[in-house]
N, C-alpha and C positions, 0 to 999 in steps of 0.2 A: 471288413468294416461292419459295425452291429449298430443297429440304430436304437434308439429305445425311445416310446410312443407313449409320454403320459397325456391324459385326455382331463382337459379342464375345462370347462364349459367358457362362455363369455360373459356369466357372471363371475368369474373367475379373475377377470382383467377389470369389471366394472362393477361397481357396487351399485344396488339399487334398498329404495327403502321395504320394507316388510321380507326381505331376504336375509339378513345380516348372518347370520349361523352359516347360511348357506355359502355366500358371496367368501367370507372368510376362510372357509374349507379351501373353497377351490382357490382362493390366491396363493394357501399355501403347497396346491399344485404348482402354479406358475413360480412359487420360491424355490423346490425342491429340485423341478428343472433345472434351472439357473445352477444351484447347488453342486447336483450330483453333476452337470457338464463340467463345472470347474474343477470335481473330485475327478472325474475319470478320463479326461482330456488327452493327458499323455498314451493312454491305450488304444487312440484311434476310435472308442466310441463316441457317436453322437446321440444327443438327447434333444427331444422337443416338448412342446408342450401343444396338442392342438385342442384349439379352444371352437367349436362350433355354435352358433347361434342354437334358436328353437328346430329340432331337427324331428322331421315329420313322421313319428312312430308312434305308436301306440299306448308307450308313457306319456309323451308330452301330450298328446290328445289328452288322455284322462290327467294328468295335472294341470295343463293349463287350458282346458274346455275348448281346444282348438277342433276343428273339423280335419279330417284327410286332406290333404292338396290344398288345404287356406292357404293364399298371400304370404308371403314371409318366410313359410316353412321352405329349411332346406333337407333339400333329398338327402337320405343317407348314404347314397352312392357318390355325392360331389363327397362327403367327409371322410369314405373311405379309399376316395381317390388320392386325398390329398397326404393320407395314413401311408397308402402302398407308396408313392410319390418318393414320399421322405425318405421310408425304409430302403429305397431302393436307388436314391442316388435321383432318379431324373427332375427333384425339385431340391434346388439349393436352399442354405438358409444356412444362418451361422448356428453352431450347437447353444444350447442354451435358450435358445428361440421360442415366443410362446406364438403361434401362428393362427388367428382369427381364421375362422368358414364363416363368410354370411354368404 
């Protein structure tokens, strides 16, 4: 079994205003998912799309003026949990899945 891990943030699933360029990229993450699960379906690959909130590193500080450890921010360890998770079987979800981290 081969997983394959596209990453689309959660503007990705949700538009907001002064984003548009941006928000539109990533939904055609969450399309291509969908996509390629229905192209490669019979080979036994699955596909996701994991979509994480504001994830507390060192770009999102400097683009969105957030502090280390603010409120909100998710650890990059819950989204690379939920990455190994899928690749490996111990979290289910149907292929073609775009799956929120907040």
């Amino acid at each position: 079994m081969l997983a394959v891990n596209l990453r689309g943030p959660l503007l990705g699933r949700h538009g907001a205003a002064d984003y548009v360029v941006y928000c539109a990229t990533k939904f055609g993450v969450v399309g291509l998912t969908e996509a390629l699960a229905d192209e490669v379906a019979e080979s036994g690959v699955r596909v996701f799309a994991v979509c994480p909130g504001l994830v507390d590193t060192p770009l999102a500080h400097r683009a969105v003026g957030v502090t280390p450890g603010a409120p909100g921010l998710i650890r990059p360890e819950i989204v690379a949990r939920v990455i190994v998770d899928l690749a490996t079987g111990r979290r289910r979800a149907a292929s073609g899945t775009a799956l929120d981290v907040t």
